[in-house]
N, C-alpha and C positions, 0 to 999 in steps of 0.2 A: 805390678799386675793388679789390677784395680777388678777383683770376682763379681764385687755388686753390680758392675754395669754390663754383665756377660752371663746372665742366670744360664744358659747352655754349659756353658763352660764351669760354672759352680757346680751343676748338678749333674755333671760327669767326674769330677775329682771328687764331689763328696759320697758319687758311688764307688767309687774307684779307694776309695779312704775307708767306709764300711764294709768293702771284703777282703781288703787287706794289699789287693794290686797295687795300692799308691805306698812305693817306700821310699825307702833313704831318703834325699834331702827332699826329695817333694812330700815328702811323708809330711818330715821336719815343719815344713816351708805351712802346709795346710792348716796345721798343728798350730801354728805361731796368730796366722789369722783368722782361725776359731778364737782363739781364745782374745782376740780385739774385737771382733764381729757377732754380733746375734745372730743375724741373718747366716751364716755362714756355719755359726754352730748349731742352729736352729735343723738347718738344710741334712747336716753330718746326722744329727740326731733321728732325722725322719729318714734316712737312708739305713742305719741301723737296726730302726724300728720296723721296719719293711726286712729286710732281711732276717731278722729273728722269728718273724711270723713264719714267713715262708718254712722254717724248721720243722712246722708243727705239721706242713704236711707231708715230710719224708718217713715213711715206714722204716720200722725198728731191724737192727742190723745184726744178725748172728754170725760170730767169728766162726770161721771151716776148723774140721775137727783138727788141725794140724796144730793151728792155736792152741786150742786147748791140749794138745798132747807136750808142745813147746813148755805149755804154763806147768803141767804137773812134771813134765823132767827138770826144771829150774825149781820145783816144790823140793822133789825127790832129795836134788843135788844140797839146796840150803839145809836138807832137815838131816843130814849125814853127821853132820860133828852129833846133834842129840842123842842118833843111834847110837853112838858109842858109847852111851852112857846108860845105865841095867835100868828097863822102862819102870820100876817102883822108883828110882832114885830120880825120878822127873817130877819137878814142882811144879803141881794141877797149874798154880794163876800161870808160870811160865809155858806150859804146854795150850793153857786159853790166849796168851797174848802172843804166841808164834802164828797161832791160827787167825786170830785176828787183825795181824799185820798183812797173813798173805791174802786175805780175803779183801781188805782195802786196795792192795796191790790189783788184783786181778780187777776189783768192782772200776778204780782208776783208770787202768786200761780199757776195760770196754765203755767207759764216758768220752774217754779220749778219742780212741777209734771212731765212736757215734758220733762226734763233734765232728770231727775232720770229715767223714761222708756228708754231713749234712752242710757242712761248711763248700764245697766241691758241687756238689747239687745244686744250691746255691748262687756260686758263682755263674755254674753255667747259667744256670736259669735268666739272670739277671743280663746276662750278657747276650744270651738269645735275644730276650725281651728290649734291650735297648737298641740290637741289634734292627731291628722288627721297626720298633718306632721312628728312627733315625731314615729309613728307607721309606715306611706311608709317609713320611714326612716330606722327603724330597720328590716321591711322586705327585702328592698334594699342591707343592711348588711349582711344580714340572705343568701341572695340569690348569694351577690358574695363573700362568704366565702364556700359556699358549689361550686360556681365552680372554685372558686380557691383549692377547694380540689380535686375535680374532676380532673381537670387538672394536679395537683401531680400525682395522681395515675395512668393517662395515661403517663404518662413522668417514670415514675420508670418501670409500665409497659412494656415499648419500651427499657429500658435500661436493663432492667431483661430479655426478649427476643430473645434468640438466631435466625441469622439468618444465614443459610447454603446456600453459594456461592459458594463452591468448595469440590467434594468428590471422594474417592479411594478408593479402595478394594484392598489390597494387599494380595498377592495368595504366597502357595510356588509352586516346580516345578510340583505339583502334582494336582494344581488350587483347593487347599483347602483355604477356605479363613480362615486366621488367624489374619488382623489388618485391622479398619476400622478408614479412617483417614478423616475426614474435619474442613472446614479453615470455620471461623468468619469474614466477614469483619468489624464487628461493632467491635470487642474485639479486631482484627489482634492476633488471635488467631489459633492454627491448635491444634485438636484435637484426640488423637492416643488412639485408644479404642480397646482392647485385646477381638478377637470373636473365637478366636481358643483354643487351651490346651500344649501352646509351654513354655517349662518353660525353665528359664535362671540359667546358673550354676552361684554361688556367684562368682567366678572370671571375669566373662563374661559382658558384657554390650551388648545392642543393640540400632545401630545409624540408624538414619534417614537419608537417603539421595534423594535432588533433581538431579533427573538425567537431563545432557543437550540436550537440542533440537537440530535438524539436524541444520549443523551448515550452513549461508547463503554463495555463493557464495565471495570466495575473503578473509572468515574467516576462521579462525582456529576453529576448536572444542573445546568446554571449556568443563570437568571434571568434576565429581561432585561433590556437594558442599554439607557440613552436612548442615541440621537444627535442630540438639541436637541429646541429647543421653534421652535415654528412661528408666525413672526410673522404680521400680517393680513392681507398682500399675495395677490396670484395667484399668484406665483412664489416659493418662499422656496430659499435655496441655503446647506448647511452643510458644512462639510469633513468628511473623511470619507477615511479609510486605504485602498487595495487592502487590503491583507493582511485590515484584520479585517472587508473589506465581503464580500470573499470566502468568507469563512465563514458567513455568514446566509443562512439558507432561506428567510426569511420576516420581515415588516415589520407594524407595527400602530402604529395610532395611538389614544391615547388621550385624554380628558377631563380637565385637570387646573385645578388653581385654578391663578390668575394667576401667570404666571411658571415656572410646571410645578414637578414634585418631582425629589429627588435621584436618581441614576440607582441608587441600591441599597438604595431602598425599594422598587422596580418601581413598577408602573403604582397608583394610587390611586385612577385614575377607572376608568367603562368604556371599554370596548373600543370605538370605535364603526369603525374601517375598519380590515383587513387581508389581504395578499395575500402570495403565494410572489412569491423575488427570483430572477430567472431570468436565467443570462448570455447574452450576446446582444451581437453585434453588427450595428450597427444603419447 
């Protein structure tokens, strides 16, 4: 049993050893590795030391008269052979050292008795008190386990979360709407959700393109660029940057043979849906 790596458990045997609850071989047992151990005799010593104080505040204990009547009939009883003897033939120092014994006798007993209440007080005290501590402790426990769960589940919550920062309506030329698109900044996600009844022939694919903004003085106009091809599903979902979803006005989707074309041929089919990307929180 290895005490050092279990200070709980040290500092329950070593109270348990200063009020005397710890006996026979665990006594033994304590006893063997105080005297290997600093730490352990160090710990016994402040247990001790704590308990001896405690003494100082138990008030003084008077024995009931019956005591005292017990003490002087055992006085009575011892001093009968002396009577026997004519009180001039009793030697002074012998009659001061009969006295003298029983007043040790009696002064002995009432230290003894005061030890033992204060001893009892004591214990209990010590055993309320750990008692006490042992219970805010595991409420303590109780209390930041529950928000440490707590806070799991707002954290998952937040990540479980969608938050919509950017959304499109893509129209054909007829402004039926058939594709409703937005972007995630939390996922850098853009998500292409089928609101119309437009079906794709098996050779066919349909691309996604960001179309380019009026281009600034002194530059060239840049072309547009895919952001994927769009699988068969109801929902299709492709990654996609802030930074450069930020910069597009505007979304279109085109017609492309199977698998779509390069993003810097541009579009090769028509046009068939497009709408402006409008930020928004949603």
């Amino acid at each position: 049993m290895n005490l050092l790596s279990n200070p709980t458990l040290l500092d329950h045997l070593a109270s348990s050893y200063a009020l005397g609850t710890l006996r026979g071989g665990a006594r033994r047992r304590f006893e063997t590795l105080a005297r290997e151990s600093v730490t352990i005799r160090t710990t016994a010593h402040i247990w001790q030391e704590r308990l001896a104080a405690m003494t100082e505040l138990q008030p003084a204990s008077v024995p009931s008269p019956n005591v005292w009547k017990r003490i002087a009939n055992e006085v009575e009883a011892a001093a009968v052979p002396v009577r026997s003897v004519p009180l001039v033939q009793v030697d002074n120092s012998l009659h001061h050292q009969i006295l003298s014994r029983l007043r040790r006798s009696v002064g002995l007993w009432r230290g003894t008795a005061l030890a033992t209440g204060l001893a009892t007080v004591a214990a209990v005290g010590v055993g309320l008190s750990l008692n006490t501590q042992v219970k805010q402790k595991d409420l303590a426990l109780a209390e930041a386990g529950q928000a440490v769960r707590q806070s799991a589940m707002r954290v998952v919550a937040l990540q479980a979360e969608s938050r919509i920062d950017y959304v499109a309506v893509l129209a054909d030329d007829k402004a039926t709407a058939s594709m409703l698109v937005t972007y995630d900044p939390r996922k850098n996600t853009l998500t292409v959700k089928r609101v119309g009844g437009y079906q794709t022939a098996f050779d066919r694919s349909l691309q996604l393109w960001a179309l380019p903004g009026q281009a600034k003085p002194g530059e060239a106009a840049g072309g547009p660029k895919s952001l994927g091809v769009l699988g068969d599903g109801d929902v299709i979902r492709l990654t996609a940057n802030e930074s450069s979803v930020k910069e597009i006005p505007a979304l279109a989707i085109s017609l492309e043979p199977k698998g779509g074309v390069p993003s810097e041929t541009g579009p090769t089919g028509p046009v068939l849906f497009k709408g402006a990307l409008i930020q928004t929180v949603l």
